[in-house]
Each structure stands twice: as C-alpha cells, then as structure tokens.
Backbone as a printed PyTorch tensor [residue, N CA C, xyz], in Angstrom:
tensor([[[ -24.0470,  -85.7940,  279.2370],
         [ -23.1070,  -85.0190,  280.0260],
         [ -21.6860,  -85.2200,  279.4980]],

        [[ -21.7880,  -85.9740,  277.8390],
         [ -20.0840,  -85.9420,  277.9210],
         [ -19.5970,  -84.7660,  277.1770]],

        [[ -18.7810,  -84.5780,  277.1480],
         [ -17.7700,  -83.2280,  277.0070],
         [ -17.2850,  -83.2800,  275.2920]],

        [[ -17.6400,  -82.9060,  274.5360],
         [ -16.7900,  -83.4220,  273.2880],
         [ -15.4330,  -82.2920,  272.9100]],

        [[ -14.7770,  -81.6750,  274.0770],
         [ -13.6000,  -81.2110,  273.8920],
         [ -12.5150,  -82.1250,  274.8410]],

        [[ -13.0790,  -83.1980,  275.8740],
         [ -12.1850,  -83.5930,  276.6430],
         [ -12.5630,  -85.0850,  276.5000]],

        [[ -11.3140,  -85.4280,  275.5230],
         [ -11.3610,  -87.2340,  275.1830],
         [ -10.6640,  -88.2390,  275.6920]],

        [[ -11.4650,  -88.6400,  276.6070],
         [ -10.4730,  -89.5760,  277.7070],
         [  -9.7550,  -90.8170,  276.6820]],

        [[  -9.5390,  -90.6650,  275.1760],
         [  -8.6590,  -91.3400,  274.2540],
         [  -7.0480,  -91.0220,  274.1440]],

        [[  -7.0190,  -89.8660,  274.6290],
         [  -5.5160,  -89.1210,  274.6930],
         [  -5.1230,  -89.5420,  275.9290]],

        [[  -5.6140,  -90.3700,  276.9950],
         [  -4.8620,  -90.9270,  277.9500],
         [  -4.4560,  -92.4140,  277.7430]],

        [[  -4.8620,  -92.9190,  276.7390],
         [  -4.5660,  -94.5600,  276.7700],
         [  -3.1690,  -94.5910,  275.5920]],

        [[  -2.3900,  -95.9690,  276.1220],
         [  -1.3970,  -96.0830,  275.7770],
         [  -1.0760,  -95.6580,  274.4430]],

        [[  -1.7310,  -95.8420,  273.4540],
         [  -1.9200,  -95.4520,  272.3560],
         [  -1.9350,  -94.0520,  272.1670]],

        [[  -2.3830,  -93.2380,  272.6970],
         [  -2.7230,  -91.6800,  272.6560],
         [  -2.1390,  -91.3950,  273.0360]],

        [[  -2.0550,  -89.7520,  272.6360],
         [  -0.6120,  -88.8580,  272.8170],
         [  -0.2770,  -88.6030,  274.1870]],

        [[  -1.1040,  -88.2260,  275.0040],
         [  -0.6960,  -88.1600,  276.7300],
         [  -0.2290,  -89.7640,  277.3260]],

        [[  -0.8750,  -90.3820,  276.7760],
         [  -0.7390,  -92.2130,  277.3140],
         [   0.3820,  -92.1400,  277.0730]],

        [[   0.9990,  -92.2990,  275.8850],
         [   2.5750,  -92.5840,  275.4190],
         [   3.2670,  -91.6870,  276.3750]],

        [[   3.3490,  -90.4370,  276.6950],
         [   4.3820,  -89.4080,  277.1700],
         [   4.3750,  -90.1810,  278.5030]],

        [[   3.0220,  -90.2890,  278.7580],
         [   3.0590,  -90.7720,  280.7010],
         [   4.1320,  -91.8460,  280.3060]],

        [[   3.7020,  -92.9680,  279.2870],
         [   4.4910,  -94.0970,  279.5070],
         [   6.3120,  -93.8680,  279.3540]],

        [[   6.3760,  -93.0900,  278.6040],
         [   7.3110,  -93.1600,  278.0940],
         [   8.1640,  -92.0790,  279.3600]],

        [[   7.9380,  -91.3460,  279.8390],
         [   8.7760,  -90.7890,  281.1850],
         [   8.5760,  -91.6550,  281.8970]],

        [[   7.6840,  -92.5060,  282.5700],
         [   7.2740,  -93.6450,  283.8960],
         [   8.9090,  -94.3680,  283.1620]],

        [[   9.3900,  -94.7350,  282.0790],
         [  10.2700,  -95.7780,  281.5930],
         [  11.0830,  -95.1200,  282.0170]],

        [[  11.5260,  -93.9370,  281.5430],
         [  12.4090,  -92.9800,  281.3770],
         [  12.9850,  -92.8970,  283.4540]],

        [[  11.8440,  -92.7560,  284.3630],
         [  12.2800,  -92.3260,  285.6360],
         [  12.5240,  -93.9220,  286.2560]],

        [[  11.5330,  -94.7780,  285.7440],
         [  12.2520,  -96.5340,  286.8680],
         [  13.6570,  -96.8110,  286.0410]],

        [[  14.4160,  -96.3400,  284.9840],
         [  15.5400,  -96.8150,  284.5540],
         [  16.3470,  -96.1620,  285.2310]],

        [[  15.7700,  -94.3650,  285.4570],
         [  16.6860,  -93.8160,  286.1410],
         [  16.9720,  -94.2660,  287.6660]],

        [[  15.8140,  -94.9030,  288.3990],
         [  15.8760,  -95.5490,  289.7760],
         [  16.7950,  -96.4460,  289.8110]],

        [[  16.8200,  -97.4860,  288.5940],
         [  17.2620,  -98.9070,  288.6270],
         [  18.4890,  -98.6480,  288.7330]],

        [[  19.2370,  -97.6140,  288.0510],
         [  21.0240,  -97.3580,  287.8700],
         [  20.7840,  -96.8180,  288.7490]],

        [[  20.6920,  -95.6490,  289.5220],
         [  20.7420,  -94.9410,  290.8800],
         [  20.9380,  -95.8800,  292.1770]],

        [[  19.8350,  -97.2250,  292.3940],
         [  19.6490,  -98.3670,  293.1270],
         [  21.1010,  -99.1300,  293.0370]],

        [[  20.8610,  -99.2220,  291.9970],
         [  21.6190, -101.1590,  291.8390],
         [  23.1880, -100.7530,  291.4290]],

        [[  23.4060,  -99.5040,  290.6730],
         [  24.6300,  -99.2550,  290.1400],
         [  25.4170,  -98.8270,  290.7830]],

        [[  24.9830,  -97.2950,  290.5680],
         [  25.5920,  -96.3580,  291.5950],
         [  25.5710,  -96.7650,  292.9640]],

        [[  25.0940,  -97.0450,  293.7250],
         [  25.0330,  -97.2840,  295.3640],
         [  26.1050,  -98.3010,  295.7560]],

        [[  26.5270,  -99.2690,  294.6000],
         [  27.5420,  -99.8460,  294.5160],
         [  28.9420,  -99.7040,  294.9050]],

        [[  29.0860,  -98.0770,  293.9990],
         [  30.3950,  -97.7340,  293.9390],
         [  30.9220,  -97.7210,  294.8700]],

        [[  32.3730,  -97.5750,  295.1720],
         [  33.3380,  -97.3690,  296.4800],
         [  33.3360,  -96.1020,  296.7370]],

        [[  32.6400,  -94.6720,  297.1870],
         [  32.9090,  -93.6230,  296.1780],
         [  33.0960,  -92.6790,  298.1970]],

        [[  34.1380,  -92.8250,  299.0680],
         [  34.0670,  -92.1520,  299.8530],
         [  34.0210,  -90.7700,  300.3340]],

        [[  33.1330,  -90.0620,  300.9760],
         [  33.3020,  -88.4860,  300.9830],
         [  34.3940,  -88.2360,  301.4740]],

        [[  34.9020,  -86.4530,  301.3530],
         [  35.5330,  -85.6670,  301.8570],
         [  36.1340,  -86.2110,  303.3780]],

        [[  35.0080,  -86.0570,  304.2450],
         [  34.9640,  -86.3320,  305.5280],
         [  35.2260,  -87.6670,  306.0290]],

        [[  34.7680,  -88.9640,  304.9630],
         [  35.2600,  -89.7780,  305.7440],
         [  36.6820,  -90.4830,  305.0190]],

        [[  36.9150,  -89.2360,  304.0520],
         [  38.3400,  -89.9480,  303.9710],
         [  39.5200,  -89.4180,  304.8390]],

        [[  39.3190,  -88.3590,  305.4330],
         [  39.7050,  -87.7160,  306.2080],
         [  39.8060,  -88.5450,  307.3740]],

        [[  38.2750,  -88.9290,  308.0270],
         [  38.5430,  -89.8240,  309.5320],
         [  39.0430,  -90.9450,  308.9500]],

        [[  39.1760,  -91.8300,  307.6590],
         [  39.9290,  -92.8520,  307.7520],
         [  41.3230,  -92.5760,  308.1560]],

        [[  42.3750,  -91.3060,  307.5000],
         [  43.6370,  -91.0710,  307.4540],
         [  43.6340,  -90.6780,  308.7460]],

        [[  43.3930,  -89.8570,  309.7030],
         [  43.2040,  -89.9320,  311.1610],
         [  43.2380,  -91.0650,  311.8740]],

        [[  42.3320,  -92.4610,  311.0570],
         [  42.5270,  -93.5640,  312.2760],
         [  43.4680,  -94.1330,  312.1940]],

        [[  44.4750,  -93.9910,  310.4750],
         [  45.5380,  -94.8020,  310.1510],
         [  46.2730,  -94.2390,  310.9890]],

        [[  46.7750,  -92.8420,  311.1030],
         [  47.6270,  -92.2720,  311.6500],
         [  47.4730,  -92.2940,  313.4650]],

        [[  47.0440,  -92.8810,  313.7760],
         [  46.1450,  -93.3530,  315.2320],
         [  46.8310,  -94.6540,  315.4580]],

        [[  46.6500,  -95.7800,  314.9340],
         [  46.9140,  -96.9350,  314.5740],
         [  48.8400,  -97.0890,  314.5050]],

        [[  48.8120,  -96.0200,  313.7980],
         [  50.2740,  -96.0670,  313.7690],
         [  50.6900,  -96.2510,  314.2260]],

        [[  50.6020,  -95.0370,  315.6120],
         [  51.1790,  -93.9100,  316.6540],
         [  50.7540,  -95.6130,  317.8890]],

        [[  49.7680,  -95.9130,  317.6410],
         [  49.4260,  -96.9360,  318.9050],
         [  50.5950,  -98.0180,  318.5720]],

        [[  50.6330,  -98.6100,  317.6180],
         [  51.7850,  -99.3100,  317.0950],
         [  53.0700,  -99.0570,  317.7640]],

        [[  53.4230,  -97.7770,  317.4260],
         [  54.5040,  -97.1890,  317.6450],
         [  55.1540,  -97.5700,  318.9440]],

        [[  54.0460,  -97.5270,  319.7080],
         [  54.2070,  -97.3120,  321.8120],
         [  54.2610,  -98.8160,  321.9360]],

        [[  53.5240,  -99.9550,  320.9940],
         [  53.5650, -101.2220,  321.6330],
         [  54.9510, -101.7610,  321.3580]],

        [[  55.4150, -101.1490,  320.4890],
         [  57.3230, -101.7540,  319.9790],
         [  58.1940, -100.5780,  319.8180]],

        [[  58.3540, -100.0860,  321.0800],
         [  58.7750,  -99.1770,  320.8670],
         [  60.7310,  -99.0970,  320.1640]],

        [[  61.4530,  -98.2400,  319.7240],
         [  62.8480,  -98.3230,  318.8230],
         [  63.7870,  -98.0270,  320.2670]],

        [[  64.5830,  -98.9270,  320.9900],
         [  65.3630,  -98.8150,  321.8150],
         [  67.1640,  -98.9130,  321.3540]],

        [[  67.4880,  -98.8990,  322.1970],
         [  69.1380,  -98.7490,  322.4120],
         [  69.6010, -100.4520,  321.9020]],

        [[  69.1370, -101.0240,  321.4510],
         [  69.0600, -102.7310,  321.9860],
         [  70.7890, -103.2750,  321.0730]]])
C-alpha cells in the first residue's frame, strides 16, 4: 500500500519540506522572541494616553493652584 509518488523523506530535517518547516518555525520564534522580550519593553505611549497624561498634568496643576493660592500678601 505504499505510494511511490508520496515520500515521507521530503519531510525530515534533511529534506526539502523538513528544512523550509524548520527554517520558518526559526524564522517565526525569533520573530516572537523580539516582539516578547524587546519590543514590549519600549516606553512607546499611544495617542490617547498621552493625551490623558497632559489632562492629568494640567489637573494637578490647577489643584495646586487652589491649595496656594497668589494673594495680595
């Protein structure tokens, strides 16, 4: 019953499908590993929350402002 057009030799590491599998499987955990460990790292804040940060500074301020307030003194 074996097939002599379909050679389960082209799947082992050695053989031409084996290598490609292996060689993208390398190709996608390197791409995980920098995605994981690198990038996720960065300081890299969105749009939006740089926005609510400058909102809370300007919040902070304004609260500031009222606890000392600039008198006649």
């Amino acid at each position: 019953m074996r097939n002599n057009s379909f050679n389960i030799d082209y799947f082992s590491p050695t053989g031409l499908i084996g290598f490609w599998v292996l060689f993208i499987g390398l190709i996608f955990t390197g791409l995980m590993f920098y995605f994981v460990f690198f990038r996720l790292n960065e300081n890299e804040d969105s749009y939006k929350d740089r926005e609510r940060k400058k909102i809370e500074k300007e919040n902070q301020k304004q609260r500031i402002a009222r606890l000392y307030p600039k008198g006649k003194y």
